[in-house]
C-alpha positions as CSV (number, residue, x, y, z in Angstrom):
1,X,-73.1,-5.4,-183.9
2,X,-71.4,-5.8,-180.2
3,X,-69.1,-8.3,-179.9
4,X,-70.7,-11.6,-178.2
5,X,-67.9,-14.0,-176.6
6,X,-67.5,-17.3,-177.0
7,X,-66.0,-19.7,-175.0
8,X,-61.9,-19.4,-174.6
9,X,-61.1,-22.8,-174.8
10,X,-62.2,-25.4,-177.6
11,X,-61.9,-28.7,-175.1
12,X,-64.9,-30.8,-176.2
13,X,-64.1,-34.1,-177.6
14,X,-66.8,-33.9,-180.6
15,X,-65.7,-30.0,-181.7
16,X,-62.4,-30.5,-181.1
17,X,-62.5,-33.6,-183.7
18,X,-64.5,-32.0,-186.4
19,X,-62.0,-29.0,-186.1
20,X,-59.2,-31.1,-186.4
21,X,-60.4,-33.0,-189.3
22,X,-61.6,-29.9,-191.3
23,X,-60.0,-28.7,-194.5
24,X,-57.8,-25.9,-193.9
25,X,-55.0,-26.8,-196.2
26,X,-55.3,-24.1,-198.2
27,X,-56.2,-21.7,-195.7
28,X,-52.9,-22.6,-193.5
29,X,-50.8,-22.9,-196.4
30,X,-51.6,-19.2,-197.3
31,X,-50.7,-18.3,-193.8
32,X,-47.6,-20.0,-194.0
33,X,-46.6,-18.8,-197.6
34,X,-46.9,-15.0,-196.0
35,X,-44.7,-15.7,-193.2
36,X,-42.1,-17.2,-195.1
37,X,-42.2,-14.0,-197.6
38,X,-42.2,-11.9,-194.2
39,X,-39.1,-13.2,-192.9
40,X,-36.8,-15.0,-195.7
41,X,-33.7,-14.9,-193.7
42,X,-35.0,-16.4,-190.9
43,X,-33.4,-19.9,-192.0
44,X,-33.1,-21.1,-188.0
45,X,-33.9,-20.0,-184.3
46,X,-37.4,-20.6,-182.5
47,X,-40.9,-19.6,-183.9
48,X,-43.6,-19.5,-181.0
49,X,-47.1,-20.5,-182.4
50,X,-49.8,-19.3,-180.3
51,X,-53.1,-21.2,-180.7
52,X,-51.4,-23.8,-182.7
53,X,-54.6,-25.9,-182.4
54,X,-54.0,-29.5,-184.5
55,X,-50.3,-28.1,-185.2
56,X,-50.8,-27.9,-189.2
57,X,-49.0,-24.5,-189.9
58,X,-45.9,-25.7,-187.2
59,X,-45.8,-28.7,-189.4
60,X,-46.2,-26.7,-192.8
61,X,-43.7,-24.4,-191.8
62,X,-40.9,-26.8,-190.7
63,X,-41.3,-28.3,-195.0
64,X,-40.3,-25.3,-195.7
65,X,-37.7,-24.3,-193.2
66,X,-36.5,-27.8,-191.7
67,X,-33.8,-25.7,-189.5
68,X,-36.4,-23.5,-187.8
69,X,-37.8,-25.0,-184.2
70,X,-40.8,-24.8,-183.5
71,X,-43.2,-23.9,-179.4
72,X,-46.1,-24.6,-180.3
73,X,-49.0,-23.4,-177.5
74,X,-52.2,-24.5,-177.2
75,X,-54.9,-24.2,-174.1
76,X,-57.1,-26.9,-175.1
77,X,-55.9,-30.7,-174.0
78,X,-58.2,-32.7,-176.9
79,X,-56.4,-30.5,-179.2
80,X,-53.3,-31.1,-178.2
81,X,-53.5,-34.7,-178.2
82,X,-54.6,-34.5,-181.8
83,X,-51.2,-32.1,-182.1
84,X,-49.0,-34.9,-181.2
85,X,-50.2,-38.0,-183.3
86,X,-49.8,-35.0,-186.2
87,X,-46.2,-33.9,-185.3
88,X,-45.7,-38.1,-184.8
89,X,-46.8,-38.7,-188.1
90,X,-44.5,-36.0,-189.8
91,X,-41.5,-37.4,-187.8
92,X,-40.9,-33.7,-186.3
93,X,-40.8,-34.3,-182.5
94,X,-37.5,-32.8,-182.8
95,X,-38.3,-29.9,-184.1
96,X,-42.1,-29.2,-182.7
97,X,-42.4,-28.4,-178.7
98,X,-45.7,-29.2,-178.0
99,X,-47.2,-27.2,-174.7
100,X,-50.6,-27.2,-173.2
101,X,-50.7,-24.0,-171.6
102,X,-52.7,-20.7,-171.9
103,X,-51.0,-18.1,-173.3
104,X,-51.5,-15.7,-170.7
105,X,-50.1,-18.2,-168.5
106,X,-46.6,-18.9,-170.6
107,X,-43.0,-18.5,-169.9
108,X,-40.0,-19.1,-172.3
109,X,-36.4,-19.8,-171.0
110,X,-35.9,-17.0,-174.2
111,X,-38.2,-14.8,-176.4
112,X,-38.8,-16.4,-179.5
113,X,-37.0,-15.0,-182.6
114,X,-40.9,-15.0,-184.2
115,X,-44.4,-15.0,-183.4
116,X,-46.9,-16.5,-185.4
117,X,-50.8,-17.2,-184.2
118,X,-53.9,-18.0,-186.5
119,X,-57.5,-17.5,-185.6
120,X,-57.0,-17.2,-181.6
121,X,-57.6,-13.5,-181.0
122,X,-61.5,-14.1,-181.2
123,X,-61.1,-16.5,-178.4
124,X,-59.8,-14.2,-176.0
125,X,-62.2,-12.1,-173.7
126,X,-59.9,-9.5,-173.7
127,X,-57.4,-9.0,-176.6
128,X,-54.9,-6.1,-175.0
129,X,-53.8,-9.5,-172.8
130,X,-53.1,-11.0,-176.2
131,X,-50.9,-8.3,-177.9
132,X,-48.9,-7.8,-174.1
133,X,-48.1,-11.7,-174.4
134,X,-47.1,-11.2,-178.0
135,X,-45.0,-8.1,-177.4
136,X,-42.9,-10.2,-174.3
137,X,-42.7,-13.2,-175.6
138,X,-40.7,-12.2,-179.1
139,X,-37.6,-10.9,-179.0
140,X,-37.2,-6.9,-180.4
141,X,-37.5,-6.6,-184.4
142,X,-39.0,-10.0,-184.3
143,X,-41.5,-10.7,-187.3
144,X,-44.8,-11.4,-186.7
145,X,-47.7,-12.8,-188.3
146,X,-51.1,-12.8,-186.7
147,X,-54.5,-13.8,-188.7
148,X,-58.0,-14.2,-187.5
149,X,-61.8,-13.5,-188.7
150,X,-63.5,-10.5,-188.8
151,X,-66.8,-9.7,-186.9
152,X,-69.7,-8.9,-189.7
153,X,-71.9,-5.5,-189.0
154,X,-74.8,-8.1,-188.2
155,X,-75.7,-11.4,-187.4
156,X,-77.2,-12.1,-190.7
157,X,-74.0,-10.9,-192.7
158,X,-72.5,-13.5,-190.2
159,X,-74.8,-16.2,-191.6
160,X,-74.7,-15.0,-194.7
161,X,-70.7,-15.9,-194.6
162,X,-71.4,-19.4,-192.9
163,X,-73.3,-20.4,-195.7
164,X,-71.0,-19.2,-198.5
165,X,-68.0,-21.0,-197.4
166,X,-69.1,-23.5,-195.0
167,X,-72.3,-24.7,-197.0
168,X,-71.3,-27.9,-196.9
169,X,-69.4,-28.4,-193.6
170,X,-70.8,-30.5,-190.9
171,X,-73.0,-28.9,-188.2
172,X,-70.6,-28.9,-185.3
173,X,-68.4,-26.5,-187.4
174,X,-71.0,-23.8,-188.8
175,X,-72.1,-23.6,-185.4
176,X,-68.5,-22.8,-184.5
177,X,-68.1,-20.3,-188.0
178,X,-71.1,-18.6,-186.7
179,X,-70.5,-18.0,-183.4
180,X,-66.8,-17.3,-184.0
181,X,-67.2,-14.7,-186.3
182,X,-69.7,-13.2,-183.7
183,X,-66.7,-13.3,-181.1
184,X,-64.1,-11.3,-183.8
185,X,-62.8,-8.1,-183.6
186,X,-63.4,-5.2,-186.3
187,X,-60.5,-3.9,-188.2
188,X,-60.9,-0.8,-186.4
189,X,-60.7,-2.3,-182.4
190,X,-57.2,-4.1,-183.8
191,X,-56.0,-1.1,-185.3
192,X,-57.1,0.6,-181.9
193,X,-55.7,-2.3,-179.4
194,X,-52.4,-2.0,-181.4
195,X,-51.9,1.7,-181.0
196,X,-52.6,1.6,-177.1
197,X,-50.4,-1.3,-176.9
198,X,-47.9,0.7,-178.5
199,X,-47.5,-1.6,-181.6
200,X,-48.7,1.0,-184.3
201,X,-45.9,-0.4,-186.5
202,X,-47.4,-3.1,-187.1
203,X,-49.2,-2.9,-190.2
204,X,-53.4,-4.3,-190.7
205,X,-54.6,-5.5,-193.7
206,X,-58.3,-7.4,-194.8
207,X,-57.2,-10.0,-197.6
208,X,-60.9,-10.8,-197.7
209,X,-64.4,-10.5,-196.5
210,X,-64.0,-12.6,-193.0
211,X,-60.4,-11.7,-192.0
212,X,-57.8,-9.2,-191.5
213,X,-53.9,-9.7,-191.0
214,X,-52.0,-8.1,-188.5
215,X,-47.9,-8.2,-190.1
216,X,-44.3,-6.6,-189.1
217,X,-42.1,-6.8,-186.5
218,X,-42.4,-6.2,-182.7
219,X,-40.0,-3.4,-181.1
């Protein structure tokens, strides 16, 4: 099955709602978990999260390591505003820069000492742009963690998923399951994206039927 794109940015009021309000918690705790068993020295310094979406892994992360600061980036304006009541709530303004700004688009006074992003790759119409952001953004021998879904052989594999783990989910977000994993990238265009991007250090892994992990440090 050939890729099929879906829109970039997730700025509708209604999706970007059910999205934020959607269970994830164990999802983005996992993700967290792995970077913190990626990097355990990395006790301070500036983690850039790209995609950050309703900011739950900035705000799991900074539990965990309350010295670490936080850019987190996020194209879509609805989703940041559901970012900052979050990072209100938690009482880590200090500690979470909030920016509204494609990635493509972004500058940082200095690379990041880490890179994390979380289901954002599939949003991207072209990917290589995605990795060249990641590789001048983070300093060198910075860890990075990078998770999204995988694209099924065929649309009914794709359904099949939707209704296994989203079976009871409301509409708004099957739709978006659906469509999203329509939009991913197979293990083998990563692993191929990473060695013309020169990142063939980076090591790929599939934890599960509907994503793979991209993990290491960028050089």
């Amino acid at each position: 099955m050939e890729r099929i794109l879906e829109p970039e940015i997730m700025d509708g009021e209604e999706q970007t709602k059910v999205y934020a309000n959607a269970d994830f918690a164990e999802e983005n705790q996992g993700f967290v978990d792995q970077f913190l068993a990626l990097c355990p020295d990395l006790q301070e310094g500036t983690v850039l999260d790209l995609g950050c979406g309703p900011a739950d892994i900035p705000i799991r992360l900074l539990r965990s390591r309350p010295a670490l600061h936080v850019t987190a980036v996020d194209a879509s304006g609805p989703m940041l505003a559901r970012a900052e009541e979050a990072v209100r709530q938690a009482g880590l303004g200090d500690r979470i820069t909030l920016m509204c700004k494609r990635f493509q688009d972004l500058e940082l006074d200095q690379p990041a000492d880490a890179v994390i992003s979380n289901s954002l790759v599939h949003h991207v119409p072209n990917a290589f742009q995605f990795w060249y952001a990641l590789k001048t953004l983070a300093k060198p021998g910075a860890p990075v963690l990078v998770m999204d879904l995988l694209r099924p052989e065929t649309p009914e594999e794709a359904q099949a998923l939707v209704d296994q783990y989203a079976v009871d989910e409301p509409e708004q977000l099957r739709h978006d399951f659906y469509h999203s994993l329509l939009a991913a990238f197979t293990e083998d265009e990563i692993a191929a994206q990473l060695a013309e991007m020169y990142l063939s250090r980076l090591l790929i892994d599939v934890p599960d039927d509907r994503h793979w992990i991209v993990s290491g440090r960028v050089y």
